[in-house]
C-alpha positions as CSV (number, residue, x, y, z in Angstrom):
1,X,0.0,0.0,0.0
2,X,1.4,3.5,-1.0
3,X,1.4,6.4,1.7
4,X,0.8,9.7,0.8
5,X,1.5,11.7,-1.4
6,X,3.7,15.0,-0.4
7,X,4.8,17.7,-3.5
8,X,8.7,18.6,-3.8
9,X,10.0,21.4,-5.8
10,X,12.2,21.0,-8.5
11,X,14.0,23.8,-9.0
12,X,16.3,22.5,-12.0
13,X,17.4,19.1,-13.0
14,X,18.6,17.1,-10.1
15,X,18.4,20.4,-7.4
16,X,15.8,20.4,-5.1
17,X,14.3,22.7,-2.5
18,X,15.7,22.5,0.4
19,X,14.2,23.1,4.1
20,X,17.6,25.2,5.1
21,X,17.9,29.1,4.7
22,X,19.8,29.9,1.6
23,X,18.6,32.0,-1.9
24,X,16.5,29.9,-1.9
25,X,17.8,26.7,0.4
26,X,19.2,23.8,-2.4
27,X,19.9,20.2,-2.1
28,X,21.1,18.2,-5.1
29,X,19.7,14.8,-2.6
30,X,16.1,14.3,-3.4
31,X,15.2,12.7,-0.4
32,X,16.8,16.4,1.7
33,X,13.8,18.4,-0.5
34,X,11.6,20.3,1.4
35,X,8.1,18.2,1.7
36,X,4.5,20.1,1.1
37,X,1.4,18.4,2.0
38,X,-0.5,21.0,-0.4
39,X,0.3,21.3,-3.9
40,X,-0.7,25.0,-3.6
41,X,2.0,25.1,-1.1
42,X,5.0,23.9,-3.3
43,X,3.3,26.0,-6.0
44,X,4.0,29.1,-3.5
45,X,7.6,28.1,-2.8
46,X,8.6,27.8,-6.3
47,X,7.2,31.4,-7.1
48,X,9.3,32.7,-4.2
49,X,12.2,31.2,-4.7
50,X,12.1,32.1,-8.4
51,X,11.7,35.6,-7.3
52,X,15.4,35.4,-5.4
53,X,17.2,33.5,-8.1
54,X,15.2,33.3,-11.3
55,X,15.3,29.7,-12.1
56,X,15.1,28.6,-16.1
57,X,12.2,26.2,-15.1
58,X,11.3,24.8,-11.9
59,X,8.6,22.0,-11.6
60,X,6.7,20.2,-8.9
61,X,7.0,17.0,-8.0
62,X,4.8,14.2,-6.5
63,X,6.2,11.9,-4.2
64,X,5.0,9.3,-1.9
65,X,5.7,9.8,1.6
């Protein structure tokens, strides 16, 4: 049985968001991203980090908790 499911952001291939302070907080470790149980959330984190550091893309991410 699957668990559920938490939203990541990806902010470019293979870098995550990170829970740590930074511009924004990074982590190339997928399992160190920052976990969102709202998809609204991550949706809000990705728009403010790409207003520190204007990532080329940045998606979110489904993963199973």
């Amino acid at each position: 049985m699957g668990g559920a499911m938490k939203y990541i952001v990806e902010l470019e291939t293979g870098v995550w968001l990170a829970p740590w302070d930074g511009d924004p907080g990074r982590t190339t470790v997928k399992e160190n991203a920052k976990r969102f149980d709202e998809r609204l959330d991550a949706l809000r984190a990705g728009e403010d980090a790409w207003k520190y550091r204007p990532f080329q893309w940045w998606k979110i991410r489904e993963v199973e908790e």
